[in-house]
Backbone as a ProteinNet text record, in pm:
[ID]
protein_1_A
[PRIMARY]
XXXXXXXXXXXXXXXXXXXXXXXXXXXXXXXXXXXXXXXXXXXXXXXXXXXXXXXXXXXXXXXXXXXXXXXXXXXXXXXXXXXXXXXXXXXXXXXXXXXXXXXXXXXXXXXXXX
[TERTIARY]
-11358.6	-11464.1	-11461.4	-11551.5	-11591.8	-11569.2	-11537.9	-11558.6	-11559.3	-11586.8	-11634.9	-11739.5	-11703.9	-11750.2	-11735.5	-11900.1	-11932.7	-11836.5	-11895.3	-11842.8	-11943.2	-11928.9	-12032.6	-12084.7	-12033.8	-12108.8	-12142.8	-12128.5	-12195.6	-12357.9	-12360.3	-12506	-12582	-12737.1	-12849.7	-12957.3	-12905.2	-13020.8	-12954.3	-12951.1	-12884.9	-13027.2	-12991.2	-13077.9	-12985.5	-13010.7	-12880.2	-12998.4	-12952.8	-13020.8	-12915.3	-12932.8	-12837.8	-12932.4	-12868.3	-12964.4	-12899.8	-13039.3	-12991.5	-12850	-12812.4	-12707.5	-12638.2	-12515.3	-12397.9	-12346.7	-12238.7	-12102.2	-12176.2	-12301.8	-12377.6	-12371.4	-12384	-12430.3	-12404.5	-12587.5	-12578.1	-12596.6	-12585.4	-12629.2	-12664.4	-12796.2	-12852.4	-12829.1	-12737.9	-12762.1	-12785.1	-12816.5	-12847.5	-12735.1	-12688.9	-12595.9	-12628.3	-12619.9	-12704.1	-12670.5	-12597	-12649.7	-12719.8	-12824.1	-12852.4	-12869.3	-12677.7	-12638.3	-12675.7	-12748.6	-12760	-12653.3	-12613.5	-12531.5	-12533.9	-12464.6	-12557.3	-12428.8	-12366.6	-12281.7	-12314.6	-12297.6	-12282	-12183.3	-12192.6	-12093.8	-12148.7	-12100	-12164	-12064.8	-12063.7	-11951.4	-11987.5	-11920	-11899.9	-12018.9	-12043	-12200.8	-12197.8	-12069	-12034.1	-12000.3	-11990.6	-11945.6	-12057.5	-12158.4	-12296.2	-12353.8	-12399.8	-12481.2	-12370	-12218.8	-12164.3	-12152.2	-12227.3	-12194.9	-12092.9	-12009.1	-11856.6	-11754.4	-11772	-11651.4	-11687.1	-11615.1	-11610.8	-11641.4	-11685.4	-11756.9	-11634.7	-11540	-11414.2	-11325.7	-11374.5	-11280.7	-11371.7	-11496.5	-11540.3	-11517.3	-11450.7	-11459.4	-11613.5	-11553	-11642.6	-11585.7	-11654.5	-11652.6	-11783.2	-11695.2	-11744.4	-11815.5	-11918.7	-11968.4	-11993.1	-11984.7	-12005.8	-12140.4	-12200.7	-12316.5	-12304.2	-12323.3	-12291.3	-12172.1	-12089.7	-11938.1	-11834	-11774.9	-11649.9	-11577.9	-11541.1	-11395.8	-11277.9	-11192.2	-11079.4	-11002.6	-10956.5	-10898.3	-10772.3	-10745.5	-10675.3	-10658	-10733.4	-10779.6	-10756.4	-10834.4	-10865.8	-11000.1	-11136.8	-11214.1	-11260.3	-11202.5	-11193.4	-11197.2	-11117	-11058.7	-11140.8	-11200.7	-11323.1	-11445.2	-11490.9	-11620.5	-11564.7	-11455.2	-11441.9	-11436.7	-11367.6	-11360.6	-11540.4	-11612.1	-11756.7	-11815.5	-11791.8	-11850.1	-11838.2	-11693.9	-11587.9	-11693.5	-11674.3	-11802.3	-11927.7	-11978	-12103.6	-12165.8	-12062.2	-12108.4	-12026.2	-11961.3	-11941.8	-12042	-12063.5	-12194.4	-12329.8	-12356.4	-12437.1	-12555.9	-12531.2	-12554	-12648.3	-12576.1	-12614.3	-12719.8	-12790.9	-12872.8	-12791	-12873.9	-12835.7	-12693.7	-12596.3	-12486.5	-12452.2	-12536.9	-12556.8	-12642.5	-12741.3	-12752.9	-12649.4	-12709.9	-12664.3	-12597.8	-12662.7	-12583.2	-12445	-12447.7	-12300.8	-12231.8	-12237.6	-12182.9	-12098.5	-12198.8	-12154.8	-12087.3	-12124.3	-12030.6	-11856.4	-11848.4	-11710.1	-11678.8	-11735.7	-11687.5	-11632.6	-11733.4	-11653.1	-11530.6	-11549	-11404.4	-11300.1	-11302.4	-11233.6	-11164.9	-11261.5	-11205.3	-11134.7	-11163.1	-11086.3	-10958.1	-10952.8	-10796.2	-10799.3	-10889.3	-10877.4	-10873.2	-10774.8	-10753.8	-10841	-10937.9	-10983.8	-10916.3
8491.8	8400.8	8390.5	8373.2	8438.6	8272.9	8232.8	8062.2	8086.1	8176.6	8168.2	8086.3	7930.7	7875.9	7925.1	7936.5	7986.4	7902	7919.6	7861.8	7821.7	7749.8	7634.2	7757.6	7834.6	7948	8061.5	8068.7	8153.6	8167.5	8029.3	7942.3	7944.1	8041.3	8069.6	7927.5	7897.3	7791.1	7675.6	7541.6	7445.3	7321.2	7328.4	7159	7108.3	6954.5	6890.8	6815.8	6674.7	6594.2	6534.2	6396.4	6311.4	6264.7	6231.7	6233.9	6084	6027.2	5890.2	5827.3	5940.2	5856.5	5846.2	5748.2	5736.3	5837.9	5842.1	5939.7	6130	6142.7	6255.7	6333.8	6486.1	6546.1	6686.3	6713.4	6841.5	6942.4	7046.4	7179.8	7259.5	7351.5	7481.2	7568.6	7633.6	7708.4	7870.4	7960.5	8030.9	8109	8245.6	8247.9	8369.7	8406.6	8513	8624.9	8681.9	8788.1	8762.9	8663.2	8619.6	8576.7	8567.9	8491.7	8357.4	8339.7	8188.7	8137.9	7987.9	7935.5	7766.8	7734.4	7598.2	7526	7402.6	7354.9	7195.7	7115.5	7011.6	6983.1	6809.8	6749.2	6603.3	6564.2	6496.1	6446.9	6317.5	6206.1	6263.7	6207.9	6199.6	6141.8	6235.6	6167.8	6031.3	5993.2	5877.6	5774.9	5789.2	5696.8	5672.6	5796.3	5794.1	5637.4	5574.9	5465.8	5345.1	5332.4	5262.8	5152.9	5065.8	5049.1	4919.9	4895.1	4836.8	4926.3	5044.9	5137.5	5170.8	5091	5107.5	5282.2	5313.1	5428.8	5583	5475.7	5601.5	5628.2	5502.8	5551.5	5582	5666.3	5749.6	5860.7	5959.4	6068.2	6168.8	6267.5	6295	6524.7	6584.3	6761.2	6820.2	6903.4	6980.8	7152.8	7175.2	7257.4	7366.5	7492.3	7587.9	7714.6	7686.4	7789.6	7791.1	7642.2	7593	7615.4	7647.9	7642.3	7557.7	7476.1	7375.2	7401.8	7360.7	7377.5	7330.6	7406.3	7335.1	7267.8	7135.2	7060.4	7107.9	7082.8	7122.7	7265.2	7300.1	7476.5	7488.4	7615.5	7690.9	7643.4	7663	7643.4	7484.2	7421.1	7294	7258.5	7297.8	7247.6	7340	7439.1	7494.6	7430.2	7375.7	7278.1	7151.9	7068	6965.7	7053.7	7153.2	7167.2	7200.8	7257.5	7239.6	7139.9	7056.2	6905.3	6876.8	6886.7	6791.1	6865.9	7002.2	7081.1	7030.8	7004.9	7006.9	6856.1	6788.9	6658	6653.9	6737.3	6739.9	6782.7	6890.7	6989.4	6902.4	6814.2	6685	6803	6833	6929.5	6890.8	6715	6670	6558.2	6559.7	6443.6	6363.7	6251.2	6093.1	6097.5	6081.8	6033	5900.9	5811.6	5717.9	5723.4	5830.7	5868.3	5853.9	5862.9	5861.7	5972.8	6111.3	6228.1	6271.1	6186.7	6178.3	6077.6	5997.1	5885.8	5942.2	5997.4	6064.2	6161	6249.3	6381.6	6296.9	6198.3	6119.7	6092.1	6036.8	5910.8	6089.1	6223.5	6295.1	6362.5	6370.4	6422.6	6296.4	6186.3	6099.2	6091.9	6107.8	6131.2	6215	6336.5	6469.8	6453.9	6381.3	6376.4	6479.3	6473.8	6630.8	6523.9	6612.4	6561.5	6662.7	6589.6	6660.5	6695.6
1916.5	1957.8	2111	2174.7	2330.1	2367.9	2460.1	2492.7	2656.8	2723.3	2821.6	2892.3	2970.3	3076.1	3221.8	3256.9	3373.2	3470.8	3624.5	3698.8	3762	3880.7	3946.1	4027.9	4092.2	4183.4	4083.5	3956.8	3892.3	3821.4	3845.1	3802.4	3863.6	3798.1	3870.1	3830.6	3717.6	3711.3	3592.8	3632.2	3563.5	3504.8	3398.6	3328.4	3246.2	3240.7	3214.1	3099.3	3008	2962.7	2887.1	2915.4	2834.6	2743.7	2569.7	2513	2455.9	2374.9	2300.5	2314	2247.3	2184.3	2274.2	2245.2	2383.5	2350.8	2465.1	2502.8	2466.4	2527.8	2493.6	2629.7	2679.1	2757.4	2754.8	2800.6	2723	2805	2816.8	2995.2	2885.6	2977.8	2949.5	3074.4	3097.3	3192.5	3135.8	3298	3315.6	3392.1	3377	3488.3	3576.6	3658.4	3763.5	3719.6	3583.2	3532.3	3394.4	3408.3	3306.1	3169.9	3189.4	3048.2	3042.4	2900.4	2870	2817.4	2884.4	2768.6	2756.6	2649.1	2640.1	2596.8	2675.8	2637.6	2581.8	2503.6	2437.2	2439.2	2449.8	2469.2	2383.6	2260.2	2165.6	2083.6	2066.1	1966.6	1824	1767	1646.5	1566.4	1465.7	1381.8	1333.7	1279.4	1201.2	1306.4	1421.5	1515.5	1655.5	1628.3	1696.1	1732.1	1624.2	1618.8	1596.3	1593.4	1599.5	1742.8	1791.8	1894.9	1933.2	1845.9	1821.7	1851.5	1921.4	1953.2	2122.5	2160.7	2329.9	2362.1	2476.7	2466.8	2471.5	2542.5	2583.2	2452.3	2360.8	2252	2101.9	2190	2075.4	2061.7	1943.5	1961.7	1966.4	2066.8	2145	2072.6	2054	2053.8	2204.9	2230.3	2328	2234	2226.3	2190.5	2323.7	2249.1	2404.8	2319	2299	2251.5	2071.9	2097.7	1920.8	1804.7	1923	1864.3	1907.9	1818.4	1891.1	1947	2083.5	2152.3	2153.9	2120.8	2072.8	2146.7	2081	2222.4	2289.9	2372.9	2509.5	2547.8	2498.5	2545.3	2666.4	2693.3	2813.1	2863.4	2716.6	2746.7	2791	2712.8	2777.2	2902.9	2970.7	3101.8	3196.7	3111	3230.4	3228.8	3089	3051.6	3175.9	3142.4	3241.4	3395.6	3417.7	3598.8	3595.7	3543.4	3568.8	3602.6	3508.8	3533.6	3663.9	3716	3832.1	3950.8	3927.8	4062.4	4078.6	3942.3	3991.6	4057.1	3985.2	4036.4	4182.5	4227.5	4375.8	4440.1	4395.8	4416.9	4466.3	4416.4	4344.4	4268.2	4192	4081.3	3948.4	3927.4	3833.1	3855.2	3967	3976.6	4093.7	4077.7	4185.8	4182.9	4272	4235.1	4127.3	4147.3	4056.6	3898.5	3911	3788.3	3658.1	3565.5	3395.3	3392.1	3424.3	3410.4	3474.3	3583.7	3645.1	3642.3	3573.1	3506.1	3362.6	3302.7	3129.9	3229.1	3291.1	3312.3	3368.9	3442.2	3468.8	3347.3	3233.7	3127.9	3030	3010.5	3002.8	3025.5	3162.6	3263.6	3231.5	3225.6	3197.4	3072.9	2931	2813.1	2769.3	2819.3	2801.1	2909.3	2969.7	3037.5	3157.1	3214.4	3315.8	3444.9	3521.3	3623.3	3732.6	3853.5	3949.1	4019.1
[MASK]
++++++++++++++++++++++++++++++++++++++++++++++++++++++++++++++++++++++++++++++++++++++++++++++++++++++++++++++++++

């Protein structure tokens, strides 16, 4: 199984969208040899609409082109160092934006240190 995450200078073209639900965020990128790939980042179905579970202690799966990533991987920690770039980058919108808010409350949950 391929779990290759791009890198922040490999990215020809980025869209992000946080969706409904909490603890959600999702990327479509593009990468300048025009691989698509689409990462998700999405809680738990059963704990989705729960909103009695503080947000950091929902479980949360990282999808990388509709396949789960396994926790404390490789690919993991390249999905989070993405995040950490791009919102340096300011990549993801406003600094104050939602999308870089979820992309921290991500980087935060997964334990990755910048």
């Amino acid at each position: 199984m391929n779990m290759d995450v791009p890198s922040c200078n490999e990215i020809k073209d980025l869209n992000f969208w946080v969706p409904p639900q909490p603890s959600s965020l999702m990327l479509s990128i593009i990468t300048r040899e025009g691989k698509k790939v689409k990462i998700d980042m999405l809680p738990d179905m059963d704990d989705a609409t729960d909103e009695s579970i503080p947000d950091l202690k929902r479980k949360r799966t990282i999808y990388l082109d509709d396949k789960a990533v396994p926790l404390k991987s490789e690919a993991e920690a390249a999905a989070m160092r993405l995040l950490s770039d791009l919102i340096a980058k300011q990549q993801l919108g406003h600094p104050q934006g939602l999308a870089v808010y979820m992309a921290n409350e991500m980087i935060e949950y997964f334990g990755y240190k910048k």
